[in-house]
C-alpha positions, 0 to 999 in steps of 0.5 A: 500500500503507497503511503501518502508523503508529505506533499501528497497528504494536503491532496489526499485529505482535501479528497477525503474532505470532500467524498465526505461532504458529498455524503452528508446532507448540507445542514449538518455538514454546516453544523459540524464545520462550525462545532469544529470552529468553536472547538478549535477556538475553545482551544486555542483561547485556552492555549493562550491563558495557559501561556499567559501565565497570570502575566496580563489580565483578562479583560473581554470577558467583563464585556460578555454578556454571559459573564453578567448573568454569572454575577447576578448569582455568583454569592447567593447563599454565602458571600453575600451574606457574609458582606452583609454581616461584615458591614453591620451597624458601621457608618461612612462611604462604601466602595465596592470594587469591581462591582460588575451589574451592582447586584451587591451593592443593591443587596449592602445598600438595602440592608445595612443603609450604608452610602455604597459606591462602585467602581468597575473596569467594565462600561458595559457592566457598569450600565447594568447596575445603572439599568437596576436603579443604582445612581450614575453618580456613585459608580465610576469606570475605572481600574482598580489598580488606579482607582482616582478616588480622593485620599480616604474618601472611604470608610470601607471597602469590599472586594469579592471574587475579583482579586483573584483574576488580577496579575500579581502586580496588579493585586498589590496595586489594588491593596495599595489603592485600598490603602489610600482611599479607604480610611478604616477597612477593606474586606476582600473575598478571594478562593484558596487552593482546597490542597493549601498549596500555590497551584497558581494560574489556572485556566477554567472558565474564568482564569485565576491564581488558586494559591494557599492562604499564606501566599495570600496573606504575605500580599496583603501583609506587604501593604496593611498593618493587620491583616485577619483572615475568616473563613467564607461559606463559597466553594467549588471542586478546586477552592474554597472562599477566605476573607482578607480583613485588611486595616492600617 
């Protein structure tokens, strides 16, 4: 039998490619050309996260549409909850960081009757919570690795589920802009690895550092005085949820 050589198999596949085609009725052929597209895009997104490393954030996915039905659910029955509770009976300015549809600070700002602000990176999700009701006066697109926030403008702040995604620069960033524009305390809800070691940047859905309680709290020592760290009722199958308590 006459093995194909180099030169001969493109031939040879674009043969097979099309006996193929001829015996498939044309809509599925369709179909299966495109689920090999989103495959093939599938992968090489994921190749390309890999490769990142946690070097550069990733950004596209705050202006995807099904990244905000996510962050309408995301904390229900835990970490919502927690904030809540963490908040009690304390007065001044909130900021909630990364804030996304805003469903959070609808839910602080109706229990605890504090002054809630927000800040996120992304317009579109920042539209969202001003659609739910929230007053465009108190969100702000930004960064909040550069948040252009007043010196101590803040009595707390919150972060919850977002640390995660940044870079390793960009989560000390953060802490150091807490640091300057919340007056009191910041709280920030981050997962840790269930096997308590650095596993690093992962890739699922949504990229981001699973590392040990201890990595997590050398970042924030570097930057607040006191640090405490409280158990949080969210999980999955590869982390579980810590609150970083972080005051000067």
């Amino acid at each position: 039998m006459h093995t194909p050589t180099s030169d001969e198999q493109p031939i040879v596949n674009n043969q097979l490619r099309e006996f193929a085609k001829d015996l498939t009725p044309p809509f599925i052929w369709k179909l299966a050309r495109k689920a090999r597209s989103i495959v093939r895009r599938s992968l090489t997104s994921a190749e390309n996260r890999q490769e990142n490393g946690g070097k550069r954030q990733e950004l596209d996915i705050y202006w995807d549409p099904k990244m905000a039905e996510v962050l309408e659910t995301w904390g229900e029955g835990n970490a919502w909850h927690e904030i809540r509770l963490l908040l009690v009976r304390r007065h001044g300015k909130v900021l909630d960081i990364a804030c996304g549809t805003g469903r959070v600070m609808t839910i602080v700002q109706k229990e605890t009757g504090l002054d809630v602000h927000g800040c996120d990176i992304s317009d579109f999700l920042i539209s969202k919570a001003v659609h739910r009701g929230l007053k465009s006066e108190k969100l702000l697109v930004c960064d909040a690795t550069n948040m252009p926030y007043e010196e101590n403008l803040f009595e707390y702040a919150y972060s919850i589920g977002s640390l995660e995604h940044f870079t390793q620069e960009g989560i000390d960033q953060v802490f150091n802009a807490c640091k300057r524009v919340v007056n009191n305390t910041s709280f920030h809800m981050i997962p840790v690895s269930r096997s308590g070691k650095d596993e690093g940047w992962i890739t699922p859905y949504q990229a981001y550092f699973n590392n040990s309680v201890g990595w997590w709290t050398r970042k924030a020592e570097a930057v607040f005085q006191n640090v405490e760290v409280l158990d949080s009722l969210w999980e999955d199958d590869r982390s579980v949820g810590r609150w970083l308590v972080c005051s000067r």
